[in-house]
C-alpha positions as CSV (number, residue, x, y, z in Angstrom):
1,X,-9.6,-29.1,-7.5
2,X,-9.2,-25.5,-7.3
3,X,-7.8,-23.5,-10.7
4,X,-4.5,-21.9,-10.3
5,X,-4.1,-18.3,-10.0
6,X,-3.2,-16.7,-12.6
7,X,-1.7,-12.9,-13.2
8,X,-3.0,-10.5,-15.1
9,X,0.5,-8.8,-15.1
10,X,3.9,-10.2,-14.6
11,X,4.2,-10.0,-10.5
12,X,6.8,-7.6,-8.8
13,X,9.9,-9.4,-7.5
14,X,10.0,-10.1,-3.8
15,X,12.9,-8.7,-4.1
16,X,12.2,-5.5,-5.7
17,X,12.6,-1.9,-4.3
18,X,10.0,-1.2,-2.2
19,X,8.1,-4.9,-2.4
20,X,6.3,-5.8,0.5
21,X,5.6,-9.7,0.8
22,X,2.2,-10.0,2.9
23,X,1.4,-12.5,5.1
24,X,-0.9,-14.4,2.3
25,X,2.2,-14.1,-0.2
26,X,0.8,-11.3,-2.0
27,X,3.4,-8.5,-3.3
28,X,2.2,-5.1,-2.7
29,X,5.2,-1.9,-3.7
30,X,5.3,1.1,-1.8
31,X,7.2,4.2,-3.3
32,X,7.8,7.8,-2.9
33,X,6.7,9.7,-5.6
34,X,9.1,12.8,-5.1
35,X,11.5,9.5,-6.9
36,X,12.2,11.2,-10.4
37,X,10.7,8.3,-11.9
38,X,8.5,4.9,-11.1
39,X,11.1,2.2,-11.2
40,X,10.5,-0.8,-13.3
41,X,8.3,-2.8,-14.0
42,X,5.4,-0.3,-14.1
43,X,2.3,-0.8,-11.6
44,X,-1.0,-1.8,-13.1
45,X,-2.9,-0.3,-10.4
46,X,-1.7,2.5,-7.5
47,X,-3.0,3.9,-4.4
48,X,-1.8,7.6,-4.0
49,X,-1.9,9.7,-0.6
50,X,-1.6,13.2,-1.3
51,X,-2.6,16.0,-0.1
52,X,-3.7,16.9,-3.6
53,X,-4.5,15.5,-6.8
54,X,-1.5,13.2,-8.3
55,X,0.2,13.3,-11.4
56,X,-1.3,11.5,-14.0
57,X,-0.6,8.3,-14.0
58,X,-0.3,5.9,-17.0
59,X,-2.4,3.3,-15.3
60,X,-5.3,3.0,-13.4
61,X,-5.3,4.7,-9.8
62,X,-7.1,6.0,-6.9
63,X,-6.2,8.8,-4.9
64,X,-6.9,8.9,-1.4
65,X,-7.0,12.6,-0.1
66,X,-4.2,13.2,3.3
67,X,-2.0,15.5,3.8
68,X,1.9,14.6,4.9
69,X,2.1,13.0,8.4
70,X,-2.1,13.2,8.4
71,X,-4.4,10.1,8.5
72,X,-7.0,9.9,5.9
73,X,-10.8,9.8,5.8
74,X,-11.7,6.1,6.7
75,X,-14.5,5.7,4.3
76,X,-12.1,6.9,1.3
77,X,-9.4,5.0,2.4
78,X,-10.6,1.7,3.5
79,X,-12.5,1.3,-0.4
80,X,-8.7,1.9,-2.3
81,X,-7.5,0.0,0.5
82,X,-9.4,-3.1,0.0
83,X,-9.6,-2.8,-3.8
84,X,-5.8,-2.5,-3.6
85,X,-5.7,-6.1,-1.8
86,X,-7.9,-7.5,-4.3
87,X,-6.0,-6.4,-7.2
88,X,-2.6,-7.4,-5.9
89,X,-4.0,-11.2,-5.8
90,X,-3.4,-10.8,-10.1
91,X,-2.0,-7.7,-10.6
92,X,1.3,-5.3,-9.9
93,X,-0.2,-3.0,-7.4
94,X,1.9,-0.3,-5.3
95,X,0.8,2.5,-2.3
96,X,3.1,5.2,-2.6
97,X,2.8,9.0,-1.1
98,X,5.0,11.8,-1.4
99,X,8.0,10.4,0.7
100,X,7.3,7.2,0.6
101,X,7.4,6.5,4.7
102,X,4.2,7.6,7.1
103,X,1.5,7.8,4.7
104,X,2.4,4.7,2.4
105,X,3.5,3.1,5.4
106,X,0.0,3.3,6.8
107,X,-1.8,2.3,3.1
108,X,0.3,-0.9,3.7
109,X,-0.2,-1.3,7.1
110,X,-4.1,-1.5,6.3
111,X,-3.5,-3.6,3.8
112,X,-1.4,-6.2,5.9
113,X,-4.9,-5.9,8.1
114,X,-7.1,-6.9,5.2
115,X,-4.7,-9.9,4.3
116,X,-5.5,-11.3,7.7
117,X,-2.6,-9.8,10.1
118,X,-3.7,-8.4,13.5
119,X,-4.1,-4.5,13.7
120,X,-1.7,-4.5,16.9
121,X,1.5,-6.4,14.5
122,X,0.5,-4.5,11.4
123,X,3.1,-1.5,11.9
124,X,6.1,-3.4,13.3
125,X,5.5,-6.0,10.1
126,X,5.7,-3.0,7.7
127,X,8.1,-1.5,9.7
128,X,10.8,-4.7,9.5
129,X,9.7,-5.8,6.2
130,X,9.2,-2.3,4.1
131,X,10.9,0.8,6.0
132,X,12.1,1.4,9.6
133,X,10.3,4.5,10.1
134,X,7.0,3.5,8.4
135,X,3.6,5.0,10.1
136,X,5.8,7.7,11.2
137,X,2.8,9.4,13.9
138,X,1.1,9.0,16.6
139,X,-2.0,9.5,15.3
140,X,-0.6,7.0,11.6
141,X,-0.5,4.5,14.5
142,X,-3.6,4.9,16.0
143,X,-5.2,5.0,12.4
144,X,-4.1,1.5,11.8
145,X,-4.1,0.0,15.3
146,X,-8.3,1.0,14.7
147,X,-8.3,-0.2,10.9
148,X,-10.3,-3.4,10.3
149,X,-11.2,-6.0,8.3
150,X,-14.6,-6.0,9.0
C-alpha cells in the first residue's frame, strides 16, 4: 500500500486568489507582482518571468528571463517549469510575472502540460480556470501549443 502524501507546507486553498487546480489536483498560484504585496499564505517556492532580475524574495525561487508579452528560452523555462510541478506535489508553489496574465499564464499553461493535459487544451484550461485573457500572444500560444512533456 502506497504512503500518503504528505506536505511540506500547508497547501493553498482551491479557493485562493490566483489558485489553479490542475488536472492531477495539484494547486499551483499565479500572481502579479506589480500587487503591493504577496497575499497570504506565503509561497515556499516561485517561478518569476521578468524581464529582469526579481525582487528578493523570502523563499526559494527561480527566475526565468522574458520580457512582457515575450516567450522565454525553452531550455530555461522548461527546468523551473518542471521543478515547479514537482514541488507543488508537497509544497505552496506560485508562477507569477509582472501583471500577472500572458507570461504567468503561459508558466501555468506549461505546467498544466507536465501534469498530463494536452498542449492543444492547455490555454483554454488556464484560461477558464485562472484568468480570461491568460497567454495573451500569438506567439505565448504557440510557445505552449509546442511545450512538452517529453
Amino acid at each position: 500500500m502506497a504512503e500518503p502524501r504528505r506536505l511540506m507546507a500547508a497547501p493553498w486553498s482551491p479557493t485562493g486568489a490566483g489558485v489553479l487546480c490542475l488536472p492531477s489536483g495539484r494547486l499551483v498560484r499565479g500572481r502579479a507582482l506589480s500587487e503591493t504585496a504577496s497575499p497570504e499564505p506565503l509561497p515556499t517556492f516561485g517561478v518569476y518571468l521578468l524581464g529582469s532580475v526579481p525582487p528578493p524574495m523570502a523563499w526559494q525561487s527561480r527566475w526565468v528571463r522574458c520580457r512582457d508579452f515575450w516567450v522565454p528560452g525553452l531550455d530555461d523555462a522548461r527546468t523551473a517549469f518542471v521543478e515547479a510541478w514537482e514541488r507543488a506535489d508537497t509544497e505552496r508553489v506560485e508562477v507569477a510575472c509582472g501583471g500577472g496574465v500572458g507570461r504567468t499564464g503561459l508558466g501555468l499553461a506549461c505546467v498544466a502540460i507536465l501534469d498530463g493535459l494536452a498542449p492543444g487544451k492547455a490555454v483554454a484550461f488556464v484560461r477558464q480556470r485562472y484568468h480570461p485573457r491568460a497567454v495573451e500572444t500569438p506567439w505565448q500560444r504557440r510557445f505552449v501549443a509546442r511545450f512538452r512533456r517529453r
